[in-house]
C-alpha positions as CSV (number, residue, x, y, z in Angstrom):
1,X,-58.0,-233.4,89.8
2,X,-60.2,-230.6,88.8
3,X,-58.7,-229.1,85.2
4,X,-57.5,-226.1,84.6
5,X,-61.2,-224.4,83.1
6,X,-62.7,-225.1,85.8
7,X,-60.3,-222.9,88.3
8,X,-60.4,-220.5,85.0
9,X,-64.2,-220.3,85.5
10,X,-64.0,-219.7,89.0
11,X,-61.8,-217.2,88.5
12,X,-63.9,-215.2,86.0
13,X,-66.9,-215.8,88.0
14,X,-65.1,-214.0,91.1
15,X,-63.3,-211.4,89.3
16,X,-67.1,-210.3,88.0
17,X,-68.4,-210.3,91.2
18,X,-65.6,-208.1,92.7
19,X,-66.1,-205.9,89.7
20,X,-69.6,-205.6,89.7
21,X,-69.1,-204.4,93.6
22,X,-67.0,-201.8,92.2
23,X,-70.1,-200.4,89.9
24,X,-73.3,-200.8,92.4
25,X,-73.1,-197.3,94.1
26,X,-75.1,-194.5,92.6
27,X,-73.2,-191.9,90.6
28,X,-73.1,-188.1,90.9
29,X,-74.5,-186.9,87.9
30,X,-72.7,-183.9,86.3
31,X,-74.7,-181.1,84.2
32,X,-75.0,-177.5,83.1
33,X,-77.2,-174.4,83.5
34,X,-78.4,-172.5,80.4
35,X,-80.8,-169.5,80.6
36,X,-82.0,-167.2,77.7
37,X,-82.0,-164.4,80.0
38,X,-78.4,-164.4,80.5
39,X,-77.7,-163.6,76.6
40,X,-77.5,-160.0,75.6
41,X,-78.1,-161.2,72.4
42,X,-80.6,-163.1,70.6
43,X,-79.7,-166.8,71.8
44,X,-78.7,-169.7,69.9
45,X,-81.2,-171.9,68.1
46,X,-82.1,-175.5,70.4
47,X,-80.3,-177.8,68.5
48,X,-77.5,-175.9,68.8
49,X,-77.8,-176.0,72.8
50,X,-78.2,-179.7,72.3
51,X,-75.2,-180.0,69.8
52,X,-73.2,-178.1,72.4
53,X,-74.3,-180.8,75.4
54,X,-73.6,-184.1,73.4
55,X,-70.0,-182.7,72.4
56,X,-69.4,-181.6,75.9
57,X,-70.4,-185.5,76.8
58,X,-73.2,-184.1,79.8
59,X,-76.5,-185.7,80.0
60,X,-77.8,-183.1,82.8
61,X,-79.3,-179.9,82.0
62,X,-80.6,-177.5,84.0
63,X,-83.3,-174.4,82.5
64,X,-83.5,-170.8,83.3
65,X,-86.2,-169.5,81.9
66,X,-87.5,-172.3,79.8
67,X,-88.5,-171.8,76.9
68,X,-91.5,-174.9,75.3
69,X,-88.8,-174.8,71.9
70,X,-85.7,-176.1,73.4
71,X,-87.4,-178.6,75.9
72,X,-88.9,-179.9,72.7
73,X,-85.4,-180.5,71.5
74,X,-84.8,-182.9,74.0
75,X,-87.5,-185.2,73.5
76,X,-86.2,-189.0,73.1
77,X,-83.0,-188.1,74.2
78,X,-81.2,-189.1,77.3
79,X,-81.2,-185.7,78.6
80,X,-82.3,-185.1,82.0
81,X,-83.7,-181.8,82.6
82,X,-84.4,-179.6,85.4
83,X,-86.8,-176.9,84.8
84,X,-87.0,-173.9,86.9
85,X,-90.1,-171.5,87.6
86,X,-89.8,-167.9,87.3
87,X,-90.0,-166.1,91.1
88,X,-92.3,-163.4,89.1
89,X,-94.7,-166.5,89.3
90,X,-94.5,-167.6,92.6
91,X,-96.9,-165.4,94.1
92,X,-99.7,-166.2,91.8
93,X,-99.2,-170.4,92.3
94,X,-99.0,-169.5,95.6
95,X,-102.9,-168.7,95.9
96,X,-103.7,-170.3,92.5
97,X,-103.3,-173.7,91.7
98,X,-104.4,-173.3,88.3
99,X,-101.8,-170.8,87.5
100,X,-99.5,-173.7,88.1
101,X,-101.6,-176.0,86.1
102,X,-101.6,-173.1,83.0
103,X,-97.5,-173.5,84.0
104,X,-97.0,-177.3,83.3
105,X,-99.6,-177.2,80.6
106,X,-97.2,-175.2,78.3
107,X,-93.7,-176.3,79.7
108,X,-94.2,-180.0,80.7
109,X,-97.5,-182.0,79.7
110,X,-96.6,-181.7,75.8
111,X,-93.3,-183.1,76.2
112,X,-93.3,-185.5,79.2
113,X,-91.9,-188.3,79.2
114,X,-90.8,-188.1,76.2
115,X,-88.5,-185.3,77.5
116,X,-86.8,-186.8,80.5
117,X,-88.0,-184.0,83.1
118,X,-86.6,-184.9,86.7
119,X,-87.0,-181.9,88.9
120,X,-88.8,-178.4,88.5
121,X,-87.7,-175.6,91.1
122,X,-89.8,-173.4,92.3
123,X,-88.3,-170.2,91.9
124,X,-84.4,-169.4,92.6
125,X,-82.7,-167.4,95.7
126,X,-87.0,-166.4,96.0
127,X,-86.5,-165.6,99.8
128,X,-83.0,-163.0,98.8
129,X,-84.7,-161.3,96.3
130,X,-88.1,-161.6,98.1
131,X,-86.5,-161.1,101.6
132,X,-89.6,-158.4,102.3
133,X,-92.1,-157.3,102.8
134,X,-92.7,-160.9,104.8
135,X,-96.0,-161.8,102.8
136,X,-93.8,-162.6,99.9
137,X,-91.4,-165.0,101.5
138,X,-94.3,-167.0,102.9
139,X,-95.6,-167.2,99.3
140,X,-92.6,-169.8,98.6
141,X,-93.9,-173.3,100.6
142,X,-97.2,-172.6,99.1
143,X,-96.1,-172.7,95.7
144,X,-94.0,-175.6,95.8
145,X,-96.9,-177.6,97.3
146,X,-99.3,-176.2,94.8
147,X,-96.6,-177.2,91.9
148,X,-96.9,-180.8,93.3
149,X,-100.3,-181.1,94.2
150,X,-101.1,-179.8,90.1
151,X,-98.7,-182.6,89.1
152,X,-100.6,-184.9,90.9
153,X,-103.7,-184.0,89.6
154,X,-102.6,-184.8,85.8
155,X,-101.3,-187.8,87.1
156,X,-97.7,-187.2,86.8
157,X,-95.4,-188.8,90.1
158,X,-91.8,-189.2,88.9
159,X,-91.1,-185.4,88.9
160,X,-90.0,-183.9,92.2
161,X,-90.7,-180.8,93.3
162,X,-88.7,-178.3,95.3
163,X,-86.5,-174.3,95.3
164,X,-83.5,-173.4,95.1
165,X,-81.3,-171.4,97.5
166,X,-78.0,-169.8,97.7
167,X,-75.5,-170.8,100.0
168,X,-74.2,-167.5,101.3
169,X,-78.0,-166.3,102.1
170,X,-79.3,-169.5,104.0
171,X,-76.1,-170.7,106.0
172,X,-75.3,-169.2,108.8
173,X,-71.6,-170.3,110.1
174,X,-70.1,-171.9,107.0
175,X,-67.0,-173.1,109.6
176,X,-66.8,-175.5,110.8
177,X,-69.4,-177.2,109.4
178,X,-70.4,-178.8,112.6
179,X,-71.2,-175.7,113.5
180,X,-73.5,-174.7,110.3
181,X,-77.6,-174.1,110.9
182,X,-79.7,-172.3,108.4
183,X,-80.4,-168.4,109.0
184,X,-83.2,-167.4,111.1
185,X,-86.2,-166.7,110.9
186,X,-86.4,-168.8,107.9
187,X,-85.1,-171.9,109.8
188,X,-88.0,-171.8,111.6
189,X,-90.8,-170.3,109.7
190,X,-89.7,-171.7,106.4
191,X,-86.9,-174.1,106.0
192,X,-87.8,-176.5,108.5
193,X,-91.4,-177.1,106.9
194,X,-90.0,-177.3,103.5
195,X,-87.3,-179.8,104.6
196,X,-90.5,-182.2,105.9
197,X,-92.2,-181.8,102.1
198,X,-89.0,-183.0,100.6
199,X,-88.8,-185.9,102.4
200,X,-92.7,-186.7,102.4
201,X,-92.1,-186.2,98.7
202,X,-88.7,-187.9,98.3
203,X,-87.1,-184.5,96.6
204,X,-83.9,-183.1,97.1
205,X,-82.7,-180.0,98.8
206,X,-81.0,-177.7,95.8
207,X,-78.4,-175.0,96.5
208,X,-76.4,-172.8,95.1
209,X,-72.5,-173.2,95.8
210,X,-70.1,-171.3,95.1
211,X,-66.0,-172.0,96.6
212,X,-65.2,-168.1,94.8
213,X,-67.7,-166.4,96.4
214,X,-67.1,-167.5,99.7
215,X,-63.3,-167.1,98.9
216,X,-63.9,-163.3,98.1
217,X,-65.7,-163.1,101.0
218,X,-63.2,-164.5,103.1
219,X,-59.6,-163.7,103.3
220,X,-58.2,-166.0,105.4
221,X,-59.5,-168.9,103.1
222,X,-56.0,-169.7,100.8
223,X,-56.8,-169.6,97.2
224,X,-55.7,-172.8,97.2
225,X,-58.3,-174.2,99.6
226,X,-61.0,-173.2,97.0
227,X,-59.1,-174.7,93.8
228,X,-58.9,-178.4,95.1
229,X,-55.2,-177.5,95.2
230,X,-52.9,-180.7,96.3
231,X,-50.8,-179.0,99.4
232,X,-49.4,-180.9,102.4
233,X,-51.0,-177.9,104.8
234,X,-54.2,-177.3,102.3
235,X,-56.5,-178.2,104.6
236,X,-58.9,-176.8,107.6
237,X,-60.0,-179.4,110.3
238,X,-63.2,-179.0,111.9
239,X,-62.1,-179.5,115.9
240,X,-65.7,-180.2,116.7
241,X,-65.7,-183.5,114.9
242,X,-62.0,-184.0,113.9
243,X,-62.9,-184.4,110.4
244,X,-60.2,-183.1,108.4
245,X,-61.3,-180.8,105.0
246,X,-59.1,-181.1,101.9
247,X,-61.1,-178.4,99.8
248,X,-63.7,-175.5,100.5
249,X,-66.1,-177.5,97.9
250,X,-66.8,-180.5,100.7
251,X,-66.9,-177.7,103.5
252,X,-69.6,-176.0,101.9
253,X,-71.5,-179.2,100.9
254,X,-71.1,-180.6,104.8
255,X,-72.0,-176.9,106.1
256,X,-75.7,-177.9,104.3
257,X,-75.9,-181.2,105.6
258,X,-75.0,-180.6,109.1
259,X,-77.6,-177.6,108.9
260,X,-80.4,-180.4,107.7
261,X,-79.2,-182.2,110.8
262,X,-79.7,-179.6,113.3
263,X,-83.1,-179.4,111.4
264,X,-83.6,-183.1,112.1
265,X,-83.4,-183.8,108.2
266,X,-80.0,-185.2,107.9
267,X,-80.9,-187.9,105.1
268,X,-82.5,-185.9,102.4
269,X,-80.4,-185.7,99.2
270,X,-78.4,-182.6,98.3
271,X,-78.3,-181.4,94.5
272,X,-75.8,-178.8,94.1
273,X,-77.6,-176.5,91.1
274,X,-74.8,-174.1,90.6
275,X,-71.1,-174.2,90.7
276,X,-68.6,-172.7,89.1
277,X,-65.3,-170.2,88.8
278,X,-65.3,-166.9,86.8
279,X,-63.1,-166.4,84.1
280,X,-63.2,-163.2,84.3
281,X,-64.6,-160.3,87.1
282,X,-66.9,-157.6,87.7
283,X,-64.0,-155.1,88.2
284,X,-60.2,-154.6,88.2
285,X,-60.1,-156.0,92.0
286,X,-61.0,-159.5,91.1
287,X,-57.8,-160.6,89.9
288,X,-58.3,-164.5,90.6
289,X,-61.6,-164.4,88.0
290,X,-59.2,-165.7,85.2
291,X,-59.1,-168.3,83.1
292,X,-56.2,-170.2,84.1
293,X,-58.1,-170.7,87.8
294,X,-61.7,-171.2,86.5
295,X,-59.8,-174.1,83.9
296,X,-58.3,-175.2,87.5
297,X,-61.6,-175.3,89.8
298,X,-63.4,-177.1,87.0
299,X,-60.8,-179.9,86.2
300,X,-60.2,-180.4,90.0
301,X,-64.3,-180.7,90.5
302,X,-64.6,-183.2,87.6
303,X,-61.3,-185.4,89.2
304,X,-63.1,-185.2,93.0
305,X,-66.9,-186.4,91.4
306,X,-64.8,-188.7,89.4
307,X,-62.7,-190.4,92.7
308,X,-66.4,-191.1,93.9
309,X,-65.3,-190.2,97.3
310,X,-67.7,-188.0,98.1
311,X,-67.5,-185.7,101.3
312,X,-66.5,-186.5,105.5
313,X,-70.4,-186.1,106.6
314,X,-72.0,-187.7,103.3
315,X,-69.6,-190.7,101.8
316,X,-72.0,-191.1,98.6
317,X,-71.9,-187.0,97.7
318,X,-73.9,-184.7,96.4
319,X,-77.0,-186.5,93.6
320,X,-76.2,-183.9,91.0
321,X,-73.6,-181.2,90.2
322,X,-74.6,-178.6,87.6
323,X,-71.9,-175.9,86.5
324,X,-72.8,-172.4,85.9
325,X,-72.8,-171.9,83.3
326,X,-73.1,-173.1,79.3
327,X,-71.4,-170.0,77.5
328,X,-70.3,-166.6,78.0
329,X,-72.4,-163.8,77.3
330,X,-71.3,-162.1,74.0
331,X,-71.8,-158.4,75.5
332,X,-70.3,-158.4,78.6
333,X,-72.8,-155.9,80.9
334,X,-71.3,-153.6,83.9
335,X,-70.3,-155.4,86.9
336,X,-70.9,-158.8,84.7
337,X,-68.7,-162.0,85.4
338,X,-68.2,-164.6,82.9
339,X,-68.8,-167.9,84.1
340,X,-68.9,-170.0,81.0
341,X,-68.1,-172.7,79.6
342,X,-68.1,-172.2,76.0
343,X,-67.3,-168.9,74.1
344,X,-70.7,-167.2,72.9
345,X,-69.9,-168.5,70.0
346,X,-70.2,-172.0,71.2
347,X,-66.3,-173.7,71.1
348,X,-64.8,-174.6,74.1
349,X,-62.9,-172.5,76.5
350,X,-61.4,-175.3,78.8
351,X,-59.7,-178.6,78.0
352,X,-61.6,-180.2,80.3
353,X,-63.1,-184.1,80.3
354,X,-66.8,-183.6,81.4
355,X,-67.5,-187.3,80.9
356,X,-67.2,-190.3,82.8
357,X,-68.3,-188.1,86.0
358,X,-70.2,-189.8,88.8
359,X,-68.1,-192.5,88.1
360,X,-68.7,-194.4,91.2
361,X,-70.3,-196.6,89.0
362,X,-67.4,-196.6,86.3
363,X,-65.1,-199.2,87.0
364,X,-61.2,-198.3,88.0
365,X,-59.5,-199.9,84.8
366,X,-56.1,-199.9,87.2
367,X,-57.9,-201.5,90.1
368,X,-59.9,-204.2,87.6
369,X,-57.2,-205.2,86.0
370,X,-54.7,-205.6,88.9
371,X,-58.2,-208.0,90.4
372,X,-58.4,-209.4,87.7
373,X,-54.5,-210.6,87.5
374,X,-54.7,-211.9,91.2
375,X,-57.4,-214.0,91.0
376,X,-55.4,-215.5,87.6
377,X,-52.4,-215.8,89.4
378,X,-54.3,-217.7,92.1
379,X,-55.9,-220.1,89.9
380,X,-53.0,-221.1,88.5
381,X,-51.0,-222.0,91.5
382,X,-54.1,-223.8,92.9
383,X,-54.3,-225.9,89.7
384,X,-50.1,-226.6,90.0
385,X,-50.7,-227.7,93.4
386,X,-53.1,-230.2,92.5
């Protein structure tokens, strides 16, 4: 009769296999935007950006602005940066590849890979604030390619390339999402050419989303909708498809892919570079920018990466998730929101858990252990019953 190690080896053998299964899908990684410009004041030294990160727990961040001094910081850490190009600069690469090269010659070759660089944008929103005359917006494709093509040339491969856009300016019919294509004439002229780079160039499409926005600029959205409230009615289905929506967070992100779709790119990956709630508003009138519903989005975004459930059209969600923004600004300008995280003077303004996001790949303790008893409980009777 076989002993009772060897069903106990079996058992552990299985139980690690199921487990492992539980860990082999790719997480969403969660991070942060910072940008110098942002501060009405003189901004705080590097280290104390990347003290703030590391007691936050986020590995991610994304640069406004960057500035050769805090990318330096970062060296031979696991921090994984994305650095954005001015749009002031866009024109110029667009023409010039050296100007790109004079670009990555002060903000990357000194400190890559030492400094874990993943993505550069080209520009933010470019083709809203650039929306005319025409000859600017078509200087955006030609600076992307150019930012690449200079990458290529000092041999660098592992950093993708591509822009940023905001949701509200680029989608056209954010429900249903079924119904969702990208605004002309920039479907055409633009988007469609750019969606072919990114997936020549395995990069991701990068937008900005924003639940509040929308919200404010829809009434018949509930509040609840955009806070990932738990309601038995809190929910919109799409009649198109019959996909049921839980939360205006998944709309938006669906509105994009099925827009790629219509575009014939429905597989490239989706990296949402802003996201947030205000804590407070512009004016008077904006009486959900509070802190009791910014705490609220934010805890209810970090629990739906967490599940690993992703969203209807795209089961494996979005790559990345980066929240807008680090801290508050300490002078708060006319018509200003607050979006931060921390107080300008760096402590925390939420009780929030940032860690253990994109936890596909962390493993459900509950669901290990309760695996992990079964398969116990089944080698044991097996080994009576011999």
């Amino acid at each position: 009769m076989p002993s009772f190690s060897f069903f106990l080896t079996l058992t552990l053998t299985l139980t690690l296999s199921s487990l492992l299964q539980l860990t082999t899908s790719l997480p969403t990684q969660l991070g942060v935007t910072y940008s110098t410009a942002t501060s009405t004041t003189k901004p705080p030294p590097p280290d104390q950006i990347a003290a703030a990160l590391s007691t936050l727990k986020l590995t991610s961040l994304r640069i406004l602005n960057p500035d050769p001094t805090l990318t330096r910081t970062f060296t031979y850490t696991n921090t994984s940066l994305l650095l954005t190009i001015p749009n002031s600069l866009i024109p110029p690469i667009s023409s010039n590849r050296s100007v790109a090269l004079r670009w990555l010659y002060l903000h990357v070759v000194p400190f890559y890979p030492r400094a874990k660089i993943s993505t550069i944008s080209v520009g933010h929103d470019f083709l809203d604030e650039y929306s005319s005359p025409p000859a600017l917006s078509s200087c955006l494709l030609p600076a992307v390619r150019n930012v690449h093509l200079a990458l290529r040339d000092l041999g660098i491969r592992r950093i993708s390339v591509s822009t940023t856009f905001s949701f509200v300016n680029i989608i056209s019919t954010p429900f249903p999402p079924s119904s969702s294509e990208f605004q002309p004439p920039a479907s055409e002229s633009f988007i469609k050419p750019l969606l072919q780079f990114l997936r020549d160039t395995n990069s991701s499409f990068l937008i900005n989303i924003y639940p509040y926005k929308l919200y404010r600029l829809n009434s018949e959205i509930p509040i609840g909708f955009a806070l990932f409230q738990d309601h038995p009615f809190n929910f919109r289905d799409d009649l198109i498809t019959g996909v049921r929506y839980r939360n205006l967070f998944d709309m938006m992100v669906d509105a994009v892919v099925s827009a790629m779709a219509v575009a014939g790119y429905e597989n490239i990956p989706v990296v949402v570079v802003e996201t947030g709630w205000p804590s407070s508003g512009a004016d008077a009138s904006e009486v959900e920018a509070n802190p009791a519903y910014a705490e609220m989005y934010l805890k209810n975004l970090v629990e739906h990466l967490r599940s690993g459930t992703g969203t209807p059209l795209r089961k494996e969600g979005v790559a990345e998730v980066y929240i807008y923004e680090l801290f508050d600004n300490e002078v708060k300008q006319r018509n200003d929101r607050n979006w931060g995280i921390l107080y300008p003077n760096m402590t925390k303004k939420y009780k929030i858990e940032f860690s253990g996001c994109g936890c596909h790949g962390i493993i459900n303790h509950q669901t290990g252990f309760v695996r992990v008893g079964s398969f116990l409980v089944f080698a044991f009777l097996l080994w009576l019953l011999q």
